[in-house]
C-alpha positions as MATLAB code, in Angstrom:
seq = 'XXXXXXXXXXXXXXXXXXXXXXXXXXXXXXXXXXXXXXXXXXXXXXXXXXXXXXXXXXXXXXXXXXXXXXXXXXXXXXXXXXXXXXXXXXXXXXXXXXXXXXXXXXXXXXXXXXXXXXXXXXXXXXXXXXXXXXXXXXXXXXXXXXXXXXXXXXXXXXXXXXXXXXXXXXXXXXXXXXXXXXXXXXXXXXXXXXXXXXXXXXXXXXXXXXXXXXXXXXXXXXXXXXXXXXXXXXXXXXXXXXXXXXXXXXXXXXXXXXXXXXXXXXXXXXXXXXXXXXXXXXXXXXXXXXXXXXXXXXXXXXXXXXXXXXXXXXXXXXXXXXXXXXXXXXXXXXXXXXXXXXXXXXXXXXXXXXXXXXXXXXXXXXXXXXXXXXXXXXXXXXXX';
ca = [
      88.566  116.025  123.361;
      89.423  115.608  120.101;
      86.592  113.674  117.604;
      87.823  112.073  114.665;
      85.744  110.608  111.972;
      86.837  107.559  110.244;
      85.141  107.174  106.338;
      86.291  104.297  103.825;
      86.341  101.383  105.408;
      83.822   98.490  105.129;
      83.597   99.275  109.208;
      84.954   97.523  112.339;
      85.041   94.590  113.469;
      87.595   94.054  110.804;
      87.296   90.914  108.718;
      89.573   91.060  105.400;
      91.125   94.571  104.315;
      93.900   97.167  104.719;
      91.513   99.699  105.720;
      89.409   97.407  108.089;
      92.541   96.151  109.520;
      94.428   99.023  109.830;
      90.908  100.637  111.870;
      90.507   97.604  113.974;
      93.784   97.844  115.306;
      94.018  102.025  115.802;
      90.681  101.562  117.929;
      92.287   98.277  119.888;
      95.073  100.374  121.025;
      94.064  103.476  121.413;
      95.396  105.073  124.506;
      94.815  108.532  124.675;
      91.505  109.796  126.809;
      91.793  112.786  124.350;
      90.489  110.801  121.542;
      86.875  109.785  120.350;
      86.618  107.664  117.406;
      84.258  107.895  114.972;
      83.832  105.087  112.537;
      81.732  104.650  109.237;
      80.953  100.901  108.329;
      79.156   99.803  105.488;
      75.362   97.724  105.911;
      72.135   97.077  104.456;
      70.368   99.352  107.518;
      71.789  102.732  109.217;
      72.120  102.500  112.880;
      74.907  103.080  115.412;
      76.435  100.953  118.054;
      79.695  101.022  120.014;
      82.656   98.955  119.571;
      86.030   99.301  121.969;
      84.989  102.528  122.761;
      84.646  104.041  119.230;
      81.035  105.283  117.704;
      80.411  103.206  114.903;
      77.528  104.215  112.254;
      76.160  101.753  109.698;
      75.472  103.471  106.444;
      73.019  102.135  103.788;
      74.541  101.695  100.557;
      72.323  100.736   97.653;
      73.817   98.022   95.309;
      75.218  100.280   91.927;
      78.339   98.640   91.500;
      81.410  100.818   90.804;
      79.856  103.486   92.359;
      78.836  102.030   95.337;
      82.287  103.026   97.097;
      81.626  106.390   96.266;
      78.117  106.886   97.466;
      79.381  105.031  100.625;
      82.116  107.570  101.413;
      79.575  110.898  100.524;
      76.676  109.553  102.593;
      79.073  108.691  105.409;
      80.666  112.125  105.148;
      77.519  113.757  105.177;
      76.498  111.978  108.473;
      79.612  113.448  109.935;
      78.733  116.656  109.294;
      75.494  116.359  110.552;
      76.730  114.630  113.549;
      79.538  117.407  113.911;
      76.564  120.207  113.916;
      73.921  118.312  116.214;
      76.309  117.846  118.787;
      78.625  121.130  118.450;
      81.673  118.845  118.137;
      85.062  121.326  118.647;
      87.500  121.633  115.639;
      86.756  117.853  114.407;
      89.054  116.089  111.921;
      87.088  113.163  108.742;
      89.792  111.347  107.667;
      89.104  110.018  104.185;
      90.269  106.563  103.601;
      91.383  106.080   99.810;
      90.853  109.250   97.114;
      87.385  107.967   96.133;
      85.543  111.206   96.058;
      87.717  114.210   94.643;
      84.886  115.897   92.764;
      83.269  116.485   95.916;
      86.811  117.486   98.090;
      86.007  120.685   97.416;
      82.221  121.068   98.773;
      82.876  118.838  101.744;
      85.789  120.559  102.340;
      84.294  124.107  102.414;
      81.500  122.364  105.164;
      83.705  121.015  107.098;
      86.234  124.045  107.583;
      82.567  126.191  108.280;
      82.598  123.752  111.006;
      86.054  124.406  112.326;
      87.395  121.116  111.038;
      90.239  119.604  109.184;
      90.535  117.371  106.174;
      92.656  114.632  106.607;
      93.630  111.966  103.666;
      94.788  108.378  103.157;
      95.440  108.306   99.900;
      95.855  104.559   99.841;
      97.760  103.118   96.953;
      97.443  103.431   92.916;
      93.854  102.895   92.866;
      93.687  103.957   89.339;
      96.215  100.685   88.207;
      93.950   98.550   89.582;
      93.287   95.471   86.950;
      89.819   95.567   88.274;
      88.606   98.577   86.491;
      87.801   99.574   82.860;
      89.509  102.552   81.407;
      87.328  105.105   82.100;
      87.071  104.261   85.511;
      90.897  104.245   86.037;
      90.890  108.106   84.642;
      88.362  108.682   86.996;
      89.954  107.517   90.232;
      92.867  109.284   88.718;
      91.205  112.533   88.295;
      89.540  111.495   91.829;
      93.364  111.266   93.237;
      94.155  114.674   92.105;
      91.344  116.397   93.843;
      91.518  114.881   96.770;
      95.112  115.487   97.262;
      94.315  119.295   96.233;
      91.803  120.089   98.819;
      93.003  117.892  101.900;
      94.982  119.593  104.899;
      96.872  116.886  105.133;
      97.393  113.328  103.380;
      98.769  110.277  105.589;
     100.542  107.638  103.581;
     101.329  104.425  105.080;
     104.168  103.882  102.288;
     107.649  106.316  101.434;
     106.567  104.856   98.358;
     103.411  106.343   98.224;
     104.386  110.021   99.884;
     107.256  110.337   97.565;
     105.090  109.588   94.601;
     102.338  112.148   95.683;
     105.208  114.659   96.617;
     106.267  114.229   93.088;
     103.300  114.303   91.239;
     101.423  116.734   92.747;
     103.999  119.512   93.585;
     101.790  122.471   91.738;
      99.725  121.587   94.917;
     102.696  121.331   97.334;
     101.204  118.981   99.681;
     101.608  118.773  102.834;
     102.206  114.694  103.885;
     103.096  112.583  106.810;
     104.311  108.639  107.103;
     102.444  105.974  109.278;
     102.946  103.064  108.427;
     100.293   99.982  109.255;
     101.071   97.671  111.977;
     101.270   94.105  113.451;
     102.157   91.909  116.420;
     105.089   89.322  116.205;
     103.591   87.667  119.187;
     102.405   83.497  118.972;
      98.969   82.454  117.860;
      97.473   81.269  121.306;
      96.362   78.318  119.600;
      98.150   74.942  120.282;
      99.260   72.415  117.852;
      96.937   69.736  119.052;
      94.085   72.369  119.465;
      90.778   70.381  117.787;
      89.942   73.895  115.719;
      93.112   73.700  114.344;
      93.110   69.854  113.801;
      89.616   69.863  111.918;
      90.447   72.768  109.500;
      93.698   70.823  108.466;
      91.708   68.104  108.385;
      88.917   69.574  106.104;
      91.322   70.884  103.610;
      94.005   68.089  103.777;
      96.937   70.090  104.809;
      99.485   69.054  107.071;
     101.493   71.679  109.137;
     105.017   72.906  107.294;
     104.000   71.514  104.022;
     102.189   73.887  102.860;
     102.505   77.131  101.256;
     100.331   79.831  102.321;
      98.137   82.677  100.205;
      95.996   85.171  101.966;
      94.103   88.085  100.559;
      91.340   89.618   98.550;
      91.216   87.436   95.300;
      91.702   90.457   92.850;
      93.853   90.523   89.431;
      96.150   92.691   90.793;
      97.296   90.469   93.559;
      98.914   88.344   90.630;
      97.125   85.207   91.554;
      97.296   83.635   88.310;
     101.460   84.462   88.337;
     101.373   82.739   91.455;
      99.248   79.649   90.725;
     101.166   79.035   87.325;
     104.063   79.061   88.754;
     103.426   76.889   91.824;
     102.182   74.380   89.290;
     105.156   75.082   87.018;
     107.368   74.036   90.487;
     108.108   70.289   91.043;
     107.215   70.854   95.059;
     105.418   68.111   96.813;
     103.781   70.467   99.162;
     100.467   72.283   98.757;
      99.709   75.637   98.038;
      96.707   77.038  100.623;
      95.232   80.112   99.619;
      92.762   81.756  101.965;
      90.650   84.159  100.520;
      86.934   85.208   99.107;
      86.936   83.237   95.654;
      83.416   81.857   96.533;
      82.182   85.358   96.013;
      84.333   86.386   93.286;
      83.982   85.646   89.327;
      87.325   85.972   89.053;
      87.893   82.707   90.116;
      86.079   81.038   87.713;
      88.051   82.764   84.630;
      91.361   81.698   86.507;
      90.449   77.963   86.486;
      89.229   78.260   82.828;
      93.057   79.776   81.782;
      95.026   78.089   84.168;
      93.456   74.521   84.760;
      94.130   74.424   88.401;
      91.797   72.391   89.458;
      93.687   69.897   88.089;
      96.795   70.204   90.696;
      95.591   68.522   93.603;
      98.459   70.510   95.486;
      96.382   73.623   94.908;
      93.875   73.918   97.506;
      91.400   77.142   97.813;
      90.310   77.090  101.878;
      88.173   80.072  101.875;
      88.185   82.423  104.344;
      89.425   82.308  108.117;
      88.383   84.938  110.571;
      88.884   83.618  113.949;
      92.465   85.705  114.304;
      94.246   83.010  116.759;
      93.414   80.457  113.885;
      94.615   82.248  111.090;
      97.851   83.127  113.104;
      98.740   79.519  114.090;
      98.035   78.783  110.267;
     100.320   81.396  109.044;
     103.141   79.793  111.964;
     102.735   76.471  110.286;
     103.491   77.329  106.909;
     106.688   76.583  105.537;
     106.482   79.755  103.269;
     104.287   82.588  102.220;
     103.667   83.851   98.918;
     103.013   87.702   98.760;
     101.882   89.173   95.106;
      99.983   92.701   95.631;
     101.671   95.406   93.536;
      99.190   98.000   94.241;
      98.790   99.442   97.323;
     101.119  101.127   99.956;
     101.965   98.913  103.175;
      99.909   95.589  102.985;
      98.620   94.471  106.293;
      98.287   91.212  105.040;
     102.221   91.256  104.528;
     102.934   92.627  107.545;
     101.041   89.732  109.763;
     102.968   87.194  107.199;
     106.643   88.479  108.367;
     105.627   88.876  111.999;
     104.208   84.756  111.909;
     105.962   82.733  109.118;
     109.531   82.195  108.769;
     110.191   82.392  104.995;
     107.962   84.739  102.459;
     108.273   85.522   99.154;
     107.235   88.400   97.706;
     106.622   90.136   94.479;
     109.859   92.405   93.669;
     108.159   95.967   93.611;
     108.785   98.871   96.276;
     105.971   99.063   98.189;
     107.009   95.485   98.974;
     111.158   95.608   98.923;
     110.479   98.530  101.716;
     108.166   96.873  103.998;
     110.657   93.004  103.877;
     114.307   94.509  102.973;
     116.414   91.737  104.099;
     114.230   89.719  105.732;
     112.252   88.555  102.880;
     113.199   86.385   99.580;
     111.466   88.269   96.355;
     110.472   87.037   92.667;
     109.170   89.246   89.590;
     106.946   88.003   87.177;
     108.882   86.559   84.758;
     108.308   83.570   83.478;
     110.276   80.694   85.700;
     111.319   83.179   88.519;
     108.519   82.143   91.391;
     108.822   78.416   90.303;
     113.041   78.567   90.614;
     112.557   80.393   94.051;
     110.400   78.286   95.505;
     112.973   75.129   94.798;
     115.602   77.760   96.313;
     112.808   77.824   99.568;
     112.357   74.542   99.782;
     117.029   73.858   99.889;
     116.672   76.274  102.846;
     118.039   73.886  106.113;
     116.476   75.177  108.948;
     118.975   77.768  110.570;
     118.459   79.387  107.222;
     114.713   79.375  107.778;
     115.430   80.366  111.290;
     117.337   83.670  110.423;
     114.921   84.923  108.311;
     112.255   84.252  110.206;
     114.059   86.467  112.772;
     114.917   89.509  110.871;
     111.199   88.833  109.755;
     110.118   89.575  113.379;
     113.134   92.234  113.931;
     111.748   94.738  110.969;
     107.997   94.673  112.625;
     109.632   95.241  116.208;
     111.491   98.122  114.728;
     109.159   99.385  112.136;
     105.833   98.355  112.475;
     104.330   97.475  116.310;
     100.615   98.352  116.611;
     101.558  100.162  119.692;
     103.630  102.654  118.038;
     101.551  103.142  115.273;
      98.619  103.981  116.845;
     100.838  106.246  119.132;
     101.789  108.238  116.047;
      98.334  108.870  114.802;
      97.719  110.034  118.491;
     100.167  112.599  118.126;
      99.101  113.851  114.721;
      95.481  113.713  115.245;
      96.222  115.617  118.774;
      98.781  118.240  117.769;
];
């Protein structure tokens, strides 16, 4: 039996989040009897519970704001070592979710090899770009980055994008890396057209199916929101722009309306969040296009679901992006006019257009990304 502990995700079940998504869906399809999972999750009280068969432990984070993360990932690796001793667990791999704590690689690492284990990192994507964060923290999750690729046995990147650059930048170190992607299913929202869940969240928000475009994500600078909103209302489309995310807990939102004035488009429509999965498929089916703007970050599981349900997306021109769509995908910068002139281009497509992409859309996650062989590949690497 092999015991692997899971630290840096919010936890499981999986609401919003590349981490919580891409845990969700290695515990749904796990396959090997080999395997336990061990999973940290993120609460106002510690206790432990079981969820598809993995060991999930709530950790108690206090509320210190930037830090929060990182006393999260150090109290949850400490309960894994604790966990690892009380129960004499046999050559156990933590894998570290994100390079959070690299000034403490080092000591955890040094515990956890005493305990015939194995560091194992995700070093996400550039955390230290992220518009979200003052200088000094950026040199700090950049410092972070360095450690944490220094003292891990192995890091796990879920972009080329992302090895290459730590293959690159870290060669004094000559780290050793692997590629898993994240995952998604092409398969149909189970959801009919006439379902009433469907009809009465269309009808709260005023939306009509295929005249709409579609937003979904954590509400974050970085995502380019307020490219994407300027330009939809810079576009003469008659449809509406949906964008289903967190705003009502993020002040971020409230400084976008201020510069931007979208409240004053009544095409723009901000529908909060939608968690039932079936729902927020047969939403993403219905849209006649998606807009995609994260530049930070390896493969987006948001992006992913987007290609396997709706026919045409757009997406910001950067790599992590261009490698995940290729072909399949139409792709703007942020330049001034670009979004706005492809979303006229979007809107000439006649449908066997829109049909073709929508196909090779579905091809690259057949080939590239199924849940089933993704969690097959971590199998592998966790059991070899």
């Amino acid at each position: 039996m092999r015991d692997v502990f899971i630290i840096g995700s919010k936890g499981i079940p999986a609401r919003y989040g590349g981490f919580e998504t891409f845990v969700e869906q290695l515990v749904r399809y796990k396959k090997s009897k080999d395997i336990k999972y061990h999973v940290a999750c993120m609460g106002d009280t510690f206790h432990e519970f079981e969820y598809r068969g993995c060991h999930c432990f709530q950790i108690k984070v206090p509320n210190i704001g930037s830090a929060k993360a990182v006393w999260y990932d150090i109290a949850a690796f400490l309960f894994c070592l604790k966990y690892i001793c009380r129960h004499t667990v046999e050559s156990p791999i933590i894998y570290v979710l994100a390079c959070r704590i690299g000034p403490f690689a080092g000591f955890l690492k040094r515990r956890i090899y005493h305990l015939g284990g194995r560091l194992f990192v995700n070093p996400d994507g550039h955390e230290w770009k992220r518009a979200k964060w003052n200088k000094f923290i950026r040199k700090y999750w950049k410092y972070s980055e360095k450690l944490m690729v220094k003292h891990s046995d192995l890091l796990i990147c879920d972009s080329k994008n992302i090895e290459s650059y730590i293959q690159n930048s870290y060669k004094c170190y000559r780290p050793k890396t692997a590629y898993i992607a994240y995952g998604a299913d092409v398969a149909n929202s189970r959801i009919l057209d006439e379902d009433e869940t469907l009809l009465a969240w269309y009808g709260k928000w005023n939306l009509t199916p295929q005249e709409y475009y579609l937003i979904v994500g954590r509400f974050v600078p970085e995502n380019n929101y307020e490219t994407m909103i300027r330009e939809f209302m810079r576009s003469k489309t008659k449809k509406k722009l949906a964008i289903i995310s967190n705003v009502e807990e993020n002040p971020f939102y409230q400084n976008l309306k201020e510069k931007t004035g979208f409240d004053k488009d009544k095409r723009i429509v901000f529908c909060q969040t939608v968690y039932e999965k079936q729902l927020l498929k047969k939403v993403r089916e219905n849209a006649w296009g998606y807009l995609h703007g994260h530049e930070v970050g390896g493969t987006n599981p948001s992006l992913l679901e987007a290609l396997g349900s709706t026919k045409v997306n757009l997406l910001l021109d950067v790599g992590f992006n261009r490698e995940v769509g290729e072909d399949a995908a139409l792709y703007w910068t942020k330049k001034k006019g670009s979004l706005s002139s492809l979303i006229q281009k979007a809107e000439e497509l006649d449908d066997t257009e829109r049909d073709v992409l929508g196909s090779k859309a579905k091809r690259r996650i057949l080939t590239a990304y199924s849940l089933e062989q993704i969690a097959k590949d971590y199998e592998a690497l966790f059991l070899g």
